[in-house]
N, C-alpha and C positions, 0 to 999 in steps of 0.2 A: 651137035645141038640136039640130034634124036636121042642119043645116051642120057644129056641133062638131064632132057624133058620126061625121058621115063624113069628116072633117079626122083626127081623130082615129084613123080605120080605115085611113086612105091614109099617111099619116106611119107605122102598126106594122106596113101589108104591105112598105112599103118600107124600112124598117129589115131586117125579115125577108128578103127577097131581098138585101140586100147583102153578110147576112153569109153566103147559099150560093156567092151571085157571086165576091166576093170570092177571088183567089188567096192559099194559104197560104203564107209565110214557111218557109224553112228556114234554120235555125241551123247554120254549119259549122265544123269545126276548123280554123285555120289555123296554119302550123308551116311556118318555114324548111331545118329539117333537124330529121326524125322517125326515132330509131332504136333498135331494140329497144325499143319500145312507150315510149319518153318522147320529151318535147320539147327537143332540143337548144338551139334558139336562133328566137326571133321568134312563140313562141305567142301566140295573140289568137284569136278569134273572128272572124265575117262572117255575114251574113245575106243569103238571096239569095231570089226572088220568081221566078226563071227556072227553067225546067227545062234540063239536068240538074241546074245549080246548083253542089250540091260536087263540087269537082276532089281527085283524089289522083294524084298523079307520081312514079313509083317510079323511081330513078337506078341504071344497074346499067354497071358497067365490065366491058370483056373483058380477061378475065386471061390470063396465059401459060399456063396451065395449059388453056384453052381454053373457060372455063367462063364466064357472065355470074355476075358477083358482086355484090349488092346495096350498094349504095354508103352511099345514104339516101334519103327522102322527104320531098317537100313537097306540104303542104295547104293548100288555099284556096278561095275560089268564084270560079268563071266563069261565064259568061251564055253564053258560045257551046263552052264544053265537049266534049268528042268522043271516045271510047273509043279508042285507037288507040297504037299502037307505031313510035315513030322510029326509027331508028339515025344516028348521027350519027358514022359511021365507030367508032371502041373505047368508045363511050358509045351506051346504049339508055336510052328514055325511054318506060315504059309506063305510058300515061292514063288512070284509072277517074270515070268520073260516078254522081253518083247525089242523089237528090232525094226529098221525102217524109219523111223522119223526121232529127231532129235530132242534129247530128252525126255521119252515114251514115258519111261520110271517115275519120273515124278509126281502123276499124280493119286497112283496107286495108294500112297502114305496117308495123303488129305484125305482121302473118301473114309479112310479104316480108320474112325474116331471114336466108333459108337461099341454097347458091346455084342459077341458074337456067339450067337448061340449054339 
């Protein structure tokens, strides 16, 4: 009965540690082109286990006018993710990460309507 009972205690401490251990899941929006707060084309979900996780990529063209213009946005998850802004000669590419709560990404798209100087 004592072997049970301490079979019994080592199987519920280790159940107990796996679910601190354990890394959490985060659920992200994904979307091929995201504008003025809907999904154009390729919505779905992903789930990522990595930090930062979800990716948001805001597409901005430079206009004649001299001004960066929000083009559109795509969401998804990355595992090797990186905050950071490209320029790719008259196309900018700026990176947001973010991780911890589900569907982070999404509202990054909606806010970036306007244009950016």
């Amino acid at each position: 009965m004592g072997k049970l009972l301490l079979l019994h205690f080592l199987l519920m401490l280790a159940s107990f540690a796996l679910v601190f251990i354990q890394v959490q899941a985060t659920v992200c929006m994904v979307c091929k082109s995201f504008k003025s707060g809907h999904c154009l084309a390729g919505k779905n979900n992903c789930t990522t286990r990595y930090k930062p996780g979800c990716r948001t990529r805001n597409y901005f063209l430079f206009s004649h006018t001299g001004k960066w213009v929000h083009n559109h946005t795509e969401l998804d998850c990355d595992k090797a993710c990186m905050a950071e802004n490209m320029y790719l000669g008259a196309l900018k590419i700026s990176t947001f990460c973010c991780k911890g709560e589900d569907f982070c990404n999404k509202y990054h798209g909606q806010v970036v309507n306007k244009n950016i100087y």
